[in-house]
N, C-alpha and C positions, 0 to 999 in steps of 0.2 A: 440614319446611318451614323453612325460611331466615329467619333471626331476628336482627335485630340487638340485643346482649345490651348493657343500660344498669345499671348500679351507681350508685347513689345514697348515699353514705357519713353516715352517723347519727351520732351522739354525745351524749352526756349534756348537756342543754340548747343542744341544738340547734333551728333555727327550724323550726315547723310551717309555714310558707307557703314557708320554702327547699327545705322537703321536696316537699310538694305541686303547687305549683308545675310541679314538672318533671314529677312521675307521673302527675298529672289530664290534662299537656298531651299528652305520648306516648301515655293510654290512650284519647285523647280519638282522637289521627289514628289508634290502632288500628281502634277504630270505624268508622272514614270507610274505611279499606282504605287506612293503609302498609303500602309493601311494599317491602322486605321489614317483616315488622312488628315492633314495638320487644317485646322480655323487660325489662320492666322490674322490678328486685329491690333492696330496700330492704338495705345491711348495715350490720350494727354488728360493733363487738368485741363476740367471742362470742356474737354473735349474741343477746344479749340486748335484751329490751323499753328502748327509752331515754325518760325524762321531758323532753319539750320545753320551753324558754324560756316555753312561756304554761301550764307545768302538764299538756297533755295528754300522755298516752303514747301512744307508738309501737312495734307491734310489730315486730320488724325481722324479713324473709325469708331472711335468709341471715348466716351468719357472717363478717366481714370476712375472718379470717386463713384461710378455706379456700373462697373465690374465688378461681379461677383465670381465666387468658386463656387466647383473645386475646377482649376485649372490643370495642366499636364506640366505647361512649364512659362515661366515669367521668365524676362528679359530684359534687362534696364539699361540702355544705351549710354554711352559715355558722350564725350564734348566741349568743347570749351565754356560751355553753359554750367559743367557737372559742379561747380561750388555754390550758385545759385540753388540748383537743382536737391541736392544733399543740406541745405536750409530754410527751407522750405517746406516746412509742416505736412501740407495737405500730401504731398509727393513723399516725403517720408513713411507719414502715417497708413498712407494706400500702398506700399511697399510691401509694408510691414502687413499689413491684415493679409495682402494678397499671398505672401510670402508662408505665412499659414496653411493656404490654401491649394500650394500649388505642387507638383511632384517632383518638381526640379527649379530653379530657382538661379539665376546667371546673370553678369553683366559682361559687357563690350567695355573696354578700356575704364576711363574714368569712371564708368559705370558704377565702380566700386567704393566709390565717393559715399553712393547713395545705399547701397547694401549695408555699408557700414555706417551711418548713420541712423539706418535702422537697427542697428542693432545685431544684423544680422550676420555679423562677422566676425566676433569675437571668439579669439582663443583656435579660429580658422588660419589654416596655410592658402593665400591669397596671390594672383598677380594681379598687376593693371600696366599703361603703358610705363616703361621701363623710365622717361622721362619724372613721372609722376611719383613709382613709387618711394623714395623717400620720405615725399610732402604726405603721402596715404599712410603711410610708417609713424610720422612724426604727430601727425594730426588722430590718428587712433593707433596707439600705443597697445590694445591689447589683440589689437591683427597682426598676425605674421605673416610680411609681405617678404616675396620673395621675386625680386625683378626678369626674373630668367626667363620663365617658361612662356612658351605662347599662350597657355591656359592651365589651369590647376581645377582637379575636381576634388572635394571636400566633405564627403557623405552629399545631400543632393542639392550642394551649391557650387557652381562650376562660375570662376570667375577667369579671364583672356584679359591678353596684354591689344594692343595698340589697333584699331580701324577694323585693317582683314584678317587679324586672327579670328575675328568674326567669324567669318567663311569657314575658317578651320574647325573652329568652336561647332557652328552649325551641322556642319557634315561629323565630325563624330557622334551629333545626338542625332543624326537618319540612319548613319551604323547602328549606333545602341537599341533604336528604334526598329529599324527593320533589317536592318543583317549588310554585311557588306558590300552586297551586292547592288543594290540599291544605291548604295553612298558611290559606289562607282559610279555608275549611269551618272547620275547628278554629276558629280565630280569632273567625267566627262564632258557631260553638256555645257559648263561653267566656263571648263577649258580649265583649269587647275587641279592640284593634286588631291587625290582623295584627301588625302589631309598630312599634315607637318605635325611631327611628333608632337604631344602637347609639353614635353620638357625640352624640347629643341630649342635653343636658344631665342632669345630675340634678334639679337643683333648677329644674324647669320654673315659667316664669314663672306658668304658669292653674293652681299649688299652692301657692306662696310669699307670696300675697298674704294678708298678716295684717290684714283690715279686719273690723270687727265683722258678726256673722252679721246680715239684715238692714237694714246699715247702707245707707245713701248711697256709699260706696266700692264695695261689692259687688254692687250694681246696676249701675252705669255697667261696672264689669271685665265682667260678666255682657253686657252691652249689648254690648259692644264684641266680645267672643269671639265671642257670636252674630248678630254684624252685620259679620263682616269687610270685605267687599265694599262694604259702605256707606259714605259719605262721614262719614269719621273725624277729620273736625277740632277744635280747642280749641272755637273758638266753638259746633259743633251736638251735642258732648258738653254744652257747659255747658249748651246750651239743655234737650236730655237730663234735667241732672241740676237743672236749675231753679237755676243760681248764676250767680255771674259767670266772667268767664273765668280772671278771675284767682284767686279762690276756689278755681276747679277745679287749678289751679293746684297751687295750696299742700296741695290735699289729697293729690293724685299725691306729689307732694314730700314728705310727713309719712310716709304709708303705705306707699310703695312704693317712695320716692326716687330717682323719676326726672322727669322731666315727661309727662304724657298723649302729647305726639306722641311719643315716644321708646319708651313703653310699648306704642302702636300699630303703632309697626314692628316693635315684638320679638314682637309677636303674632301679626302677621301673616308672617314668618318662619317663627315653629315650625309655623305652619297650613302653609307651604309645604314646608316640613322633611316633615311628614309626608304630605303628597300626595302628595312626591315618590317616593317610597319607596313607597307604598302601593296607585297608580294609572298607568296612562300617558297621564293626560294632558299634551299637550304644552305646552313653557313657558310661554310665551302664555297657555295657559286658567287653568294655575297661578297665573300672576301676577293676572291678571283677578279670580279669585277668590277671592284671598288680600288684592283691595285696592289690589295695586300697580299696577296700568291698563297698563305695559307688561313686558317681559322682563327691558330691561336695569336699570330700576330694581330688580325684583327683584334681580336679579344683583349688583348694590352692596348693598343691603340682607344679600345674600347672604354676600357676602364678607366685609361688616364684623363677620356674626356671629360665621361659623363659619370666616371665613379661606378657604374656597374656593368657588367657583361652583357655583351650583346643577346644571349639568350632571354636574363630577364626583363631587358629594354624591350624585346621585343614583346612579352606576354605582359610586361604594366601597360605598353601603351597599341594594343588592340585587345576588340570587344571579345566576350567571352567565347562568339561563335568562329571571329577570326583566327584568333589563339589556336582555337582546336583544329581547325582544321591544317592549321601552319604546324601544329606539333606532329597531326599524322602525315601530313605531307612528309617531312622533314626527320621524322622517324625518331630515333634515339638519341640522334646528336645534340639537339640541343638540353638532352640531360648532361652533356660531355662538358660545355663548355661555360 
């Protein structure tokens, strides 16, 4: 039977969710019927048991340096180990051959350490976690690392920011793989989203909010996420949160340094961000229920995020079969906008 053969590359404190991550996701659409369906196989050097970043061991399937191609897609885990791991010759050099050999070629966070070490990264538009990427900047000079994105594809090397964009990572290549339908199911069973744009931010605004658990800050954020469509102004959050407007004001300002409307649009944004990508509803409905009553304001809101219009947000970042069917869905408009 026809199998598409995945390598997942281990090392001595490397991250257990960078591992898992990709393997629970592949043995997940196994389940469901990819097909062809993924061999998924854990290597280390020599194939020995490796100690993860959080203490647990890992048994590894296969020995790094006696995998051969041609493979479908390689995978190099990131970790607190990843500098150890990116100096290290034998781990390098088996990158690098497999890397050769493979149809697609990816790391999980620091993972990128080691891609680039091989070599493989040069004169590439790359992320890794957001933490890291300056040290990955500074330390190879001819990658262009750009901190933002949850993951960046690059002809057939896809490199991901921080642990679960794993999971995001993964589930795009079972869409690419076997259609979106598929990625759904999976995505389902997982209990998470088919997937987070891969230019969507890292540091999403509904994680970054440091207001005390509890407080009066995180209510109203809470309120507001789950009320997008609602009329979201200064005055009927204060009223909301029982202050004055200006009050409310100054706590947006302290906590999250921006002001309540400004915080409102970027919310309602990422809400659009991932409908757009996730569903075919057409612009219009998007906008409606994101808040923004009509298209083109979305579309400004759009553009001042992310720099481009929600129409082409939505055709870079789904598969070629998503797209199509989101354009006949959704007819002519999104030539419109």
């Amino acid at each position: 039977m026809e199998v598409r053969r995945v390598v997942v590359v281990a090392y001595e404190a490397a991250g257990l969710l960078d591992i898992a991550c990709v393997t629970s996701t592949l043995e997940e659409a196994n389940w469901h019927g990819a097909s062809p369906s993924y061999e998924v196989r854990v290597a280390t050097p020599g194939g020995r048991a490796v100690t993860c970043g959080t203490g647990l061991t890992v048994q590894a399937q296969r020995a790094l340096e006696r995998i051969a191609g041609p493979l479908d897609t390689l995978v190099v885990s990131g970790g607190i180990g990843h500098e150890d791991a990116a100096a290290n010759p034998l781990i390098v050099a088996h990158v690098r051959r497999l890397a050769r050999e493979s149809r697609r070629v990816a790391s999980v966070c620091t993972g990128a350490y080691v891609l680039a070490a091989a070599g493989l990264l040069g004169g590439r538009r790359v992320t890794t976690h957001w933490q890291q990427a300056q040290a990955l900047a500074v330390r190879f000079p001819e990658v262009v690392v750009d901190p933002d994105p949850i993951f960046i594809r690059d002809g057939n090397v896809v490199t991901s920011a921080g642990t679960t964009a794993a999971l995001d990572l993964t589930l795009a290549f079972v869409e690419e793989d076997n259609g979106a339908e598929l990625a759904r199911m999976v995505a389902r069973n997982l209990v998470t989203y088919l997937q987070r744009p891969g230019n969507q931010a890292q540091m999403s605004m509904f994680v970054s909010v440091s207001s005390p658990a509890g407080g009066l800050m995180k209510r109203i954020v809470e309120y507001i996420t789950g009320h997008l469509g609602a009329d979201l102004t200064t005055p009927v959050l204060a009223g909301v949160a029982g202050v004055s407007e200006r009050h409310l004001t100054r706590l947006f300002l302290k906590h999250l340094g921006q002001t309540p409307g400004r915080f409102v649009r970027q919310a309602r944004t990422e809400a659009a961000a991932h409908l757009l990508v996730s569903t075919s509803l057409p612009m219009v409905a998007v906008a409606v229920r994101c808040g923004f009553g009509t298209a083109e304001t979305l579309r400004q809101a759009f553009v001042d995020r992310y720099g481009i219009p929600p129409s082409r947000y939505r055709l870079t970042q789904s598969s070629a079969i998503g797209a199509g069917l989101r354009r006949e869905s959704a007819g002519g408009e999104l030539e419109r906008l």
